[in-house]
C-alpha positions in Angstrom: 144.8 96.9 68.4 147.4 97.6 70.9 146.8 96.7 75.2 148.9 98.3 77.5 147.4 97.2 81.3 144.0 97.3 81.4 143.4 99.1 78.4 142.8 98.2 74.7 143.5 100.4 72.2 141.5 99.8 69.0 142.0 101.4 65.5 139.3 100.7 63.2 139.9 100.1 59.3 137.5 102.1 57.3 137.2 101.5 53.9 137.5 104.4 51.1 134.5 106.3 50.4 133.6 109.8 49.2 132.3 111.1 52.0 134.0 110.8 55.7 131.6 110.3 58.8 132.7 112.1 62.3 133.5 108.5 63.5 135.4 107.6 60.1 137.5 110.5 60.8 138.3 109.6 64.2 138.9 106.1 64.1 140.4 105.5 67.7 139.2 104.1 70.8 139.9 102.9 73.9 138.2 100.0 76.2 139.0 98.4 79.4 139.6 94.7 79.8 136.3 94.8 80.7 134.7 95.5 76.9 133.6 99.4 78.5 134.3 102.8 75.7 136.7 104.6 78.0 136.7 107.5 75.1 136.6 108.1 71.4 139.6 110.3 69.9 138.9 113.9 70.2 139.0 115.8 67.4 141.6 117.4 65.2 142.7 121.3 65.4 142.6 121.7 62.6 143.3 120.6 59.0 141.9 118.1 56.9 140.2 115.3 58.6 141.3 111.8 57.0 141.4 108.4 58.7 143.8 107.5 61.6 145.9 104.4 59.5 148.5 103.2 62.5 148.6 103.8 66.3 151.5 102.8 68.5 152.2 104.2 72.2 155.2 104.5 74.7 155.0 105.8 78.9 153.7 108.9 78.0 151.1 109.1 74.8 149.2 106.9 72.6 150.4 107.9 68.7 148.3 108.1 66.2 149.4 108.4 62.2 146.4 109.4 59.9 146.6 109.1 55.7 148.0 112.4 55.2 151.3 111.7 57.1 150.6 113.9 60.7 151.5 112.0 64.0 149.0 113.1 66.9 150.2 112.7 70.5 147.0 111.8 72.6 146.4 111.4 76.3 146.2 107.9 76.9 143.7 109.0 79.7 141.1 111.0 78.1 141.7 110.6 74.3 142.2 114.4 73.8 144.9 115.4 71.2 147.8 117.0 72.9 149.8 118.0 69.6 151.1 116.9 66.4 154.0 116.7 64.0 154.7 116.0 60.1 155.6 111.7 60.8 156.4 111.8 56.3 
């Protein structure tokens, strides 16, 4: 969990399993100070969906690392992915 203002962001620990739900794959949220789902991480490009293992954030973007070593750049407003690089 990271806060920054009035906003929480949450990264939930999902277990291993065979098969991946939607919301397994996209692990991250944010809520207000209030308790209120501001969004749910939008979906990959493309690739492999995995779990998101470690977020982090700066000014600019929240950062999120999945289990397959890709660093995602997303909005801190809206959750949608603005790009992505190779974090291994």
């Amino acid at each position: 969990m990271k806060i920054e203002d009035d906003k929480i962001y949450v990264l939930l620990d999902i277990k291993p399993k065979e098969k991946l739900t939607y919301d397994d794959c996209n692990n991250v949220f944010c809520y207000s100070g209030k308790g209120r789902k501001i969004w749910q991480i939008g979906v990959r490009p493309k690739g492999n969906p995995t779990v998101y293992t470690m977020i982090n954030f700066d000014d600019k973007y929240l950062y999120a690392n999945d289990f397959m070593g890709r660093r995602y750049y997303i909005d801190k407003n809206t959750g949608e992915i603005q790009g992505m690089m190779i974090a291994k």
